[in-house]
N, C-alpha and C positions, 0 to 999 in steps of 0.2 A: 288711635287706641293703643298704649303700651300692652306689647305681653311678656309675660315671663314663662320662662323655661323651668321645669323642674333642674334641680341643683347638679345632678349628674348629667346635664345634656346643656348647661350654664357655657360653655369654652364654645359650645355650636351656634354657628350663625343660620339662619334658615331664612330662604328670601319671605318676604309679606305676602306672596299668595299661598304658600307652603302654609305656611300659620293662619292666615285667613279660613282659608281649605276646612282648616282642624276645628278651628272657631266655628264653621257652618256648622260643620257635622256633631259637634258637641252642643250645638244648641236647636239644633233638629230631633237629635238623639233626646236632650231634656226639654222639648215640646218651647224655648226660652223665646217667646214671640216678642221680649223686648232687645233682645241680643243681637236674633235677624235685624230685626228694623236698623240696630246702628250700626251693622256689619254691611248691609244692602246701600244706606249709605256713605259709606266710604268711596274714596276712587276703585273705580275697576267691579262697585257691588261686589258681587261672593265671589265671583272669581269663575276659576274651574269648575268650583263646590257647585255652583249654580243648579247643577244638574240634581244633586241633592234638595236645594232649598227647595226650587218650588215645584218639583213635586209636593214635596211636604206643604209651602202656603196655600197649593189651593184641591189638597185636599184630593189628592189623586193615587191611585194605588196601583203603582208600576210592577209589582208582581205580575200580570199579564201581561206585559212585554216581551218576556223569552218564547212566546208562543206564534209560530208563524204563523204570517197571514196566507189566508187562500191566494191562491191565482188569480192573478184579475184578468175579467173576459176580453181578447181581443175582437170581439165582434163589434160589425157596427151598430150604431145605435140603429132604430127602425127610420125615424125620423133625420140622418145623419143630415140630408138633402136640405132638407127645409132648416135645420137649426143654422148650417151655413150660409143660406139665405138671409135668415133672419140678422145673424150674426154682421155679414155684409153691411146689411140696409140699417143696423145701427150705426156704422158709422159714417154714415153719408149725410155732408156737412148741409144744409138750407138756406139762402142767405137770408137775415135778419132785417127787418124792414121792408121788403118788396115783397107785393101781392105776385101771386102766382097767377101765370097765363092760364086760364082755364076756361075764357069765353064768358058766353053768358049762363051756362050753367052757375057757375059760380059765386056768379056779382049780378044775377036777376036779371 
């Protein structure tokens, strides 16, 4: 996508994400949902600006951002014990095809 410079800033070279950058925010600023689409296409999508865009595509309101978060609790959990168990015993491999020894309980 060619851009142009206003005529007083014409002598200035500005690399493609600098310009890119300016294209998000110009087209976030005017709501330009066909502008995004071929700027997100491009190499590299928005760039920098990204952090602009999609807030803006999906519709999120980063105004509450500058607001710390609580503390988070270092206690353990009640259950700490058993979820590490649990956690374990998921990845404990079975082999695949062979009946389990288990006597006749098992197999009648």
């Amino acid at each position: 996508m060619e851009r142009e410079l206003p005529p007083e800033f014409a002598s200035l070279t500005l690399p493609d994400t600098i310009m890119r950058g300016t294209d998000v925010i110009a087209a976030v600023s005017a709501n330009d949902w066909d502008t995004l689409r071929t700027l997100s296409l491009e190499d590299g999508g928005f760039g920098d600006a990204r952090t602009r865009a999609w807030p803006h595509l999906l519709h999120v309101d980063t105004g509450h951002l500058d607001t710390p978060l609580p503390p988070v609790s270092q206690d353990p959990h009640p259950d700490e014990r058993q979820i590490g168990l649990d956690t374990d015993r998921s990845f404990v491999l079975y082999p695949v095809g062979k009946r389990a020894r288990c006597g006749p309980v098992c197999h009648g």
